[in-house]
N, C-alpha and C positions, 0 to 999 in steps of 0.2 A: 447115726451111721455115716458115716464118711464115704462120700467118692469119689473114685478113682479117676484119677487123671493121667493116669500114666502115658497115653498117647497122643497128650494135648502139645501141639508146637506153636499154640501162639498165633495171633490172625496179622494180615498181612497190613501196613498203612493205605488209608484211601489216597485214591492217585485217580479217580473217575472226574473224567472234565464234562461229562453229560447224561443225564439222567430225564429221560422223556417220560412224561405221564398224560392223564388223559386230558386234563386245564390246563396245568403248565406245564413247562422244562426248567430243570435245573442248570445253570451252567458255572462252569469253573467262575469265582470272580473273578473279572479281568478288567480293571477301571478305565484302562482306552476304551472297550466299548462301551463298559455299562453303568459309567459314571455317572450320565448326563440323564438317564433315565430313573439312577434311584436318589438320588439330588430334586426331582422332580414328584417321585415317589414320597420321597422321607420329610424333606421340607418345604416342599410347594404349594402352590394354593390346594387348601384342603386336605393339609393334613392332621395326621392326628395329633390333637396336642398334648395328652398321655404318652406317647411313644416313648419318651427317652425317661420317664419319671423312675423305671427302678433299673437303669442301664446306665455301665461305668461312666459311659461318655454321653456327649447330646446332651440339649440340642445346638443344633449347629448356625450359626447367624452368616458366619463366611463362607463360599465356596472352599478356598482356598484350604480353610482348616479341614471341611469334608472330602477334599478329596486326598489327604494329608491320611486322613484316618482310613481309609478306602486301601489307599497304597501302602498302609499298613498290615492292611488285614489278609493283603493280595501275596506279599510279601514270606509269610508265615504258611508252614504247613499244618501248624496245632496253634490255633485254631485252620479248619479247613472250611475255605467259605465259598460256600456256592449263591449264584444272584437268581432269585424267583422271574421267572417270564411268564406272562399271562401267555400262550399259545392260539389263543381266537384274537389277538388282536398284536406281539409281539410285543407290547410295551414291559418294560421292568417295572414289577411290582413290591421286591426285598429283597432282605438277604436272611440265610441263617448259616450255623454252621455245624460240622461234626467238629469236637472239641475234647479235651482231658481223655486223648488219644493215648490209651497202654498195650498197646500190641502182643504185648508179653503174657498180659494178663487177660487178656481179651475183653477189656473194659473200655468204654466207650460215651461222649454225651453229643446230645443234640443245644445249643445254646446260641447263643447273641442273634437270637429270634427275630427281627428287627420289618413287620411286615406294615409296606402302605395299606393306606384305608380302603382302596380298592380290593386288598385281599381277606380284610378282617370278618370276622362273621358269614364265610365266603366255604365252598368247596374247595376250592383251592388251597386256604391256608391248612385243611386237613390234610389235602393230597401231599403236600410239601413235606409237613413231616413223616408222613406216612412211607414216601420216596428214602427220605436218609434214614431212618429205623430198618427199611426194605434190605435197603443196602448196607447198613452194618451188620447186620444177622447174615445178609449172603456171604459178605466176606468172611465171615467166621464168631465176629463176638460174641460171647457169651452175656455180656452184659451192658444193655443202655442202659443212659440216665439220663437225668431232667433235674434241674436244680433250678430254683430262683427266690428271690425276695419273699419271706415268707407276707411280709404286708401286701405283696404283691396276686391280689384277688384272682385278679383275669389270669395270673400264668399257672395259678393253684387249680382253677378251675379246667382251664387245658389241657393240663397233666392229667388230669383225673377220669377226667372225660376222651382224652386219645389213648387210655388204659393202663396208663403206669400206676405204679404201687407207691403208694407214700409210705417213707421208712421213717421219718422224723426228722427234727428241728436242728438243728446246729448252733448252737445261741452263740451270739457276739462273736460271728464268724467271720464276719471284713467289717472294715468301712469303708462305705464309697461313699464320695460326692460330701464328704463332713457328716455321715449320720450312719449308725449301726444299723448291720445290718445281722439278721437271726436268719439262715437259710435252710429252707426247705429242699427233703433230697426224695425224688422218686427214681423209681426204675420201672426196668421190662429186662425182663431175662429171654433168653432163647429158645426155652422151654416152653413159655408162654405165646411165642410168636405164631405158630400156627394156628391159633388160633385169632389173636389178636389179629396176625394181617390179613386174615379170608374174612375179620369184620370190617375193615377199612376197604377191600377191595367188593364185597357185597355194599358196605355204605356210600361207596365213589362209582357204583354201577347206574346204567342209563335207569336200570328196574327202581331204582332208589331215589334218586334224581331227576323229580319230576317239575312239571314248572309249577312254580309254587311252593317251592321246598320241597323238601326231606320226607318219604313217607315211614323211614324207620331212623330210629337215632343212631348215632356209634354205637351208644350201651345195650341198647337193643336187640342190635346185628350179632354183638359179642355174647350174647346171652340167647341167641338163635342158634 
């Protein structure tokens, strides 16, 4: 059965330079200020050294080329990149972005995920994405996604677990970096969001968030 769209006009571009949550903020990237902090974040002492293993570019040995890439991304409105702030201490923790922006079509993804070791395993790296899904559903889209490296373990298991829907495999879909790559595609539709987001906002509550950890999981929350 088919439906109707006949009233559908389409959602608008994101144009939001801040987005506050309850660990971090989001802020527009803007590499005069927040260079020196995801430079510090991404490749300083103690970072992770997976980080760049299923991403186009990285890692970076020069300033000069990271901040090249930065002023890149600062540049563009598709991809749209906002830089992660830890808010209990202000330091930049990453970046991510909304991306494969179709307005038309109300299609939408969260991608170039790129979070320091301070955020990983972390509330925070949930609240992050939790914020840009927030915000594509408010403005209108009908459809997020999630796409990555299908070898790539940790970002299948993310997907999975922040409640996207795996559709399947894309074989011999790019190469990057000299090696094929076979890409995995999930989604979340709009349909699904009210529920999905009253799981992330009960998982990110202080009731939930005890010290010591987590007393109910994401999957948990969503299945409460």
């Amino acid at each position: 059965m088919l439906t109707s769209l006949a009233d559908w006009k389409g959602a608008p571009t994101p144009s939001t330079q801040l987005i506050e949550g309850r660990f971090i903020r989001l802020e527009k990237l803007d590499p005069a200020r927040h260079a020196d902090g995801l430079w510090q974040a991404l490749e300083g002492p103690g970072a992770d050294p997976k980080l760049w293993d299923y991403l186009p570019y990285g890692p970076f040995s020069e300033r000069q080329a990271f901040d090249a890439w930065l002023d890149n991304h600062a540049a563009h409105l598709d991809p749209y990149f906002f830089t992660v702030i830890d808010r209990a201490n202000d330091q930049v923790q990453g970046i991510l972005s909304l991306m494969s922006i179709v307005p038309a079509q109300g299609r939408i993804e969260i991608g170039h995920v790129t979070f320091g070791a301070a955020m990983q395993r972390s509330p925070k790296s949930t609240e992050a994405v939790y914020l840009l899904a927030r915000e594509a559903f408010a403005l209108g889209y009908r459809r997020l996604e999630w796409k990555c490296n299908n070898a790539n373990a940790r970002s299948r298991y993310a997907a999975e677990r922040l409640g996207f829907t795996f559709e399947g495999v894309f074989r011999q879909h790019m190469v990057v970096k000299g090696q094929n790559r076979d890409t995995a595609w999930y989604s979340m539709l709009d349909s699904e969001w009210p529920v999905i987001g009253a799981a992330f906002e009960q998982w990110l509550s202080d009731e939930n968030q005890r010290e010591g950890g987590q007393v109910r999981s994401l999957a948990q929350c969503r299945s409460a």
